[in-house]
N, C-alpha and C positions, 0 to 999 in steps of 0.2 A: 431188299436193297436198302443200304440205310444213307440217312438223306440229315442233311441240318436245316434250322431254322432261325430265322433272319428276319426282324422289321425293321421297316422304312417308311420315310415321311416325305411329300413333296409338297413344299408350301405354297408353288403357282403352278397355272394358275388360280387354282382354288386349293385350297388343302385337303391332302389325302395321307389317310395313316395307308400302309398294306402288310401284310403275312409272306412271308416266303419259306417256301420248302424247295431244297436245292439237292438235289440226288447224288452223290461220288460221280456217279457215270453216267452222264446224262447224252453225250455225245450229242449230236445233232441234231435230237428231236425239241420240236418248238418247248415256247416259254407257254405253257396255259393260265391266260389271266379268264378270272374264275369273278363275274359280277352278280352279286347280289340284287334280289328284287324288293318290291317294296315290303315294309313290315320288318324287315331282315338287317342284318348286318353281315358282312362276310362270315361271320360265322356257323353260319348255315352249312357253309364248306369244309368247316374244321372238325364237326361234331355231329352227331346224327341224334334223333329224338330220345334215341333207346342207348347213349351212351357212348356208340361205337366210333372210332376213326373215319370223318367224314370222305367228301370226295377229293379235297385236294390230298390227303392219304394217301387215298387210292391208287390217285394218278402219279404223284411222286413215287410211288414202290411200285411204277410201271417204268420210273425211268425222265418223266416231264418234271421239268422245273415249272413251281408252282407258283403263281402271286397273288392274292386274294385281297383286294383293296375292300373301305367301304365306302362310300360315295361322301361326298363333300358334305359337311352340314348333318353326317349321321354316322351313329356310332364312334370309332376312335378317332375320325376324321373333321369331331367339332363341330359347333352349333353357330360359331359365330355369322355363318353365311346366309343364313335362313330368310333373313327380310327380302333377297334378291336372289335367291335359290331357283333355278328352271333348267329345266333339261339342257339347255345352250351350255350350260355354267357346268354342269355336270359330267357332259360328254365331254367337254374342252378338257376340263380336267382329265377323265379318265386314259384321254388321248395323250396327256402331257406323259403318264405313264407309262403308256407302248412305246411311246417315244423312245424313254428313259431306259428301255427292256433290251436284249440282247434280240435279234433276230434269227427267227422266225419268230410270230406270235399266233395262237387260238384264241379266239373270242371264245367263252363259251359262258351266257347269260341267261339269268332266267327272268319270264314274267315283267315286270314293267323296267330291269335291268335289258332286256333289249332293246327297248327303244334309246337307249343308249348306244348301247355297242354297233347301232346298224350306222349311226351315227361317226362312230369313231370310227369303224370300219372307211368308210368314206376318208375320213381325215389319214388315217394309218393306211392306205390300201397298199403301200408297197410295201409294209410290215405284217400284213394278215394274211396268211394262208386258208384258213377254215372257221366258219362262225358256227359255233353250236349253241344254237337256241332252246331251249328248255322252258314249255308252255310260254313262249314270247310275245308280248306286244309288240304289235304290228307297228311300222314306223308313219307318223303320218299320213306319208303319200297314198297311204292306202287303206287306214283305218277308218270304220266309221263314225262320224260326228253326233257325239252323245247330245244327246233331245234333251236339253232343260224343261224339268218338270218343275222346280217352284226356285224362287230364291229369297230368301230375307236377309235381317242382320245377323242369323246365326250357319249361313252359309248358304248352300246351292244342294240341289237334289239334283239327278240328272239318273236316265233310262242309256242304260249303254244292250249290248243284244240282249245281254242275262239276265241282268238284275239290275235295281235303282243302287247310285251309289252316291255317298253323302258326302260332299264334301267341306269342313267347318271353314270360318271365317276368320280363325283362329292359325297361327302358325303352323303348327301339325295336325296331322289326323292319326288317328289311332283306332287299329283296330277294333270290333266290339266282339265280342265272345262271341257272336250269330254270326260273324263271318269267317273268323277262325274259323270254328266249327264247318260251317258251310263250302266256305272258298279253300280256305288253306289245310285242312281237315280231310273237310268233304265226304264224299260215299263211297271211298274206293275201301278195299283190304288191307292199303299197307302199311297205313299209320299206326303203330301201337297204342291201342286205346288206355296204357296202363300210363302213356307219357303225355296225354292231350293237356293234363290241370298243371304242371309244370311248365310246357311248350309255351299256352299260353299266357302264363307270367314273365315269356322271355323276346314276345314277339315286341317288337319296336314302332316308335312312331315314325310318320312320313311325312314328310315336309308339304303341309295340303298343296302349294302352287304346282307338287310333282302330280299330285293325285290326280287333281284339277284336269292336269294337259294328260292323266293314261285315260284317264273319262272322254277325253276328246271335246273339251265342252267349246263350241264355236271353233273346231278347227284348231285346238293347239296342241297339239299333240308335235313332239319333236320329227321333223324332219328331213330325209335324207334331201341335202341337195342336188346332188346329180346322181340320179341311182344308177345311171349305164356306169359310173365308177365301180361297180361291186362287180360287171361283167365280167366272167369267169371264175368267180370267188365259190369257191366250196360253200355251202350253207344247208345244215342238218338241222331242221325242224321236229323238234325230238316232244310228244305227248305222250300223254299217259290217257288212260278210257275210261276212267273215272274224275275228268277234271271238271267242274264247271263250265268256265269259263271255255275251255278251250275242246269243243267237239270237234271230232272231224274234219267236219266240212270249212270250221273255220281255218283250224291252221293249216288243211290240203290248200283252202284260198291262197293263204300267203304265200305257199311256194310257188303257185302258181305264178301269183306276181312276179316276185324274183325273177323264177327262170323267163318272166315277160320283159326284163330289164339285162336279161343275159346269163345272170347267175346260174352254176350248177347248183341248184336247190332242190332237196327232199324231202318228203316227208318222211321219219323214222316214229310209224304210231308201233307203242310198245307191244300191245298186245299181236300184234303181226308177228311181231320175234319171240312169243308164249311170255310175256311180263304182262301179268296181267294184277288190276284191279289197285293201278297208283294213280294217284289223286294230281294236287299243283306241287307239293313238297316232298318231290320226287328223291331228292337229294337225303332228309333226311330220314324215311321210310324202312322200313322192315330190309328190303329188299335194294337197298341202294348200291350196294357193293354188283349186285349184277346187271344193274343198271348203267355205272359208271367203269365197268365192263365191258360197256356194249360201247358206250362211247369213247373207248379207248378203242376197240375194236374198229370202229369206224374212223378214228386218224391214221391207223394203221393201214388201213387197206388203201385209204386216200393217199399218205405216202408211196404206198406199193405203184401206184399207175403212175 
């Protein structure tokens, strides 16, 4: 299917550049806004480690109009916000967005880009049909409160379930090669090991006061205000079996949640569906096209009922 491409800028409430990929024949099916996590830029979405047509690709030559913003204060979306940059500031924005979008819309977010979207989700819910989470941070009301381990003038250490995570006193935080490698890397099969010394010359910095609240440090982590609002809301909790960060048992937790506040919430761990051995950077992996295969499969069948 062949599809054109389109950017756009929204300068309130905070500014946002986004990408659009718009299909000839798109007919009915929702608008897929496609949110990046942290470290990342939307273009995570456009391009995969090993070169190829990322997800929003994929999903436009299935027929979805595609928009792939990058969060306020990062990537083409400008630095100027950064002194006062938090999740509040971030989600408003990303909400100004759905707003802006033709209806229906899919959330579909990954990693500390969820606790965003659960957010807008909230604010957008009579625009949102289906959140697809992708190894997601939990919002808030439910995550738990990282344990400060030390803090000086060159920032805060803090114990979250996994691992300590650092964050500077300085405006961004930025990746270090040992987490690359470890978090966003990590031990699964899918990453092409011939594309990691590249990848990480392209990972991005983070705005620490974002980092700060996905560590949950004293309870700030963004959250939903009234989560019985997501009651009935499609929500696909999509891992991989080699993440860090995100085993099992945690992200089963979160659906659990969910469907405790009403939502139709699941779990979709890959390896149940034979995908096996992807990591947090699912999107751009060896195997991403059967990935965002699957997650077309699952709007599809969610239309179908």
């Amino acid at each position: 299917m062949s599809f054109r491409h389109r950017a756009g800028f929204l300068a309130a409430p905070a500014p946002v550049y986004f990408d659009q990929l718009i299909p000839e024949r798109s007919g009915s099916l929702p608008n897929v806004v496609m949110v990046h996590g942290g470290s990342h830029t939307g273009s995570c979405y456009m391009l995969t480690a090993d070169g190829r047509p990322g997800w929003a690709y994929r999903f436009a030559a299935a027929g979805y109009q595609v928009t792939v913003p990058d969060w306020p204060g990062h990537g083409r979306s400008g630095g100027a916000l950064l002194e006062g940059l938090d999740g509040h500031v971030v989600a408003g924005a990303l909400a100004a967005l759905v707003r802006a979008l033709p209806t229906p819309v899919v959330l579909l977010a990954h990693s500390m880009g969820a606790a965003f979207a659960w957010r807008v989700a909230e604010l957008c819910r009579e625009r949102i049909t289906h959140v697809l989470a992708v190894a997601p941070a939990a919002p808030g009301n439910c995550a738990p409160v990282g344990a400060l381990v030390s803090e000086d003038e060159r920032g805060v250490v803090v114990a979250t379930g996994t691992r300590l995570v650092s964050v500077p006193s300085e405006r961004y935080s930025r990746a270090s090669r040992a987490m690359i490698d470890a978090k966003l890397v990590g031990a699964g099969t899918q990453f092409p090991a011939s594309a990691v010394a590249a990848y990480a010359q392209l990972v991005s910095p983070t705005a620490a006061r974002l980092v700060y609240e996905r560590a949950n440090v004293g309870g700030s982590q963004l959250r939903v205000g009234e989560p019985q609002r997501l009651a009935g809301l499609d929500i696909t909790v999509v891992t991989g079996s080699a993440d860090l960060d995100h085993p099992r048992e945690v992200d089963a937790g979160l659906v659990d949640w969910w469907r405790a506040q009403g939502a139709k919430a699941r779990l979709m761990w890959l390896a149940d569906h034979g995908i096996e051995g992807n990591g947090h950077m699912m999107m751009l992996e060896a195997n991403s096209d059967e990935v965002a295969d699957l997650l077309i499969g699952v709007l599809v069948d969610g239309a179908s009922r």
